[in-house]
C-alpha positions in Angstrom: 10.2 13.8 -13.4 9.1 9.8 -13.7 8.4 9.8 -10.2 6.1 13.1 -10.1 3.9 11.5 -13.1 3.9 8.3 -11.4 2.6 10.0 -7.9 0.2 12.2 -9.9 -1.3 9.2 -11.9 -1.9 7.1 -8.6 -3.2 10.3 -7.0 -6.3 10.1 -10.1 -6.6 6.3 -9.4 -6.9 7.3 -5.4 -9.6 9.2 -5.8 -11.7 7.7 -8.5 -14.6 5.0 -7.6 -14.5 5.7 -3.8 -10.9 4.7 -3.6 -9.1 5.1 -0.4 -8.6 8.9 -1.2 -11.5 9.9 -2.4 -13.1 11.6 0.9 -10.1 13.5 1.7 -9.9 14.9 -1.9 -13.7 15.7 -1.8 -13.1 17.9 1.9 -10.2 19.6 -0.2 -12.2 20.7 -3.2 -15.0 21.9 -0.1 -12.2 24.0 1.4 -12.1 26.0 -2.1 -8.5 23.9 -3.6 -8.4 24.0 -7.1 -8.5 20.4 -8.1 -5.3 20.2 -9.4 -3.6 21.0 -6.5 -6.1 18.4 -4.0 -4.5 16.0 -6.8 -1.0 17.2 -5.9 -1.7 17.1 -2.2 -3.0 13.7 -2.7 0.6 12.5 -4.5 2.1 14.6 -1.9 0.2 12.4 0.9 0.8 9.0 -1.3 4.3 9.8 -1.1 4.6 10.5 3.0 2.8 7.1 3.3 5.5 4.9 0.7 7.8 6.8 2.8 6.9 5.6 6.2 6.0 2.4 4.8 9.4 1.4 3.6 11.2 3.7 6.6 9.3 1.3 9.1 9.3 -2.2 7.1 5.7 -2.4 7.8 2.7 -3.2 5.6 0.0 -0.7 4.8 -2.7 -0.6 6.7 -5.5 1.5 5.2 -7.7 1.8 8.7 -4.7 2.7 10.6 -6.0 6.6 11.5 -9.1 5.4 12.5 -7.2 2.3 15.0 -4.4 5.2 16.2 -8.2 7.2 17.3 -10.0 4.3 18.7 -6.8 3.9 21.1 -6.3 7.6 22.0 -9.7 7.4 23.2 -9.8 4.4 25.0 -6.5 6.0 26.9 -8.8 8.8 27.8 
């Protein structure tokens, strides 16, 4: 239960002020999500990314879609 209000409250600090979520919680309010559940999917995401942080000892790098793109389109 600690956990879930943890996630939630980073979730809020995500997407306030242009934080690093804040465009991908705007395109799920556009899709018609309530915005309590674009917060939930937002924790939900926070979560994968901790996860495959500490899975692959790595640090967090916050352009790393746009890098993984770039490369799939240089491969092209």
């Amino acid at each position: 239960m600690v956990l879930r209000k943890i996630l939630y409250y980073a979730a809020i600090q995500t997407i306030r002020k242009n934080g690093i979520m804040c465009e991908y919680y705007a395109h799920l309010i556009r899709r018609g999500m309530k915005r309590i559940m674009a917060l939930v999917a937002i924790a939900r995401k926070l979560l994968r990314i901790i996860y495959a942080v500490v899975r692959d000892d790595s640090e967090y790098k916050a352009d790393y879609g746009l890098l993984k793109r770039k490369v799939i389109k240089k491969a092209a």
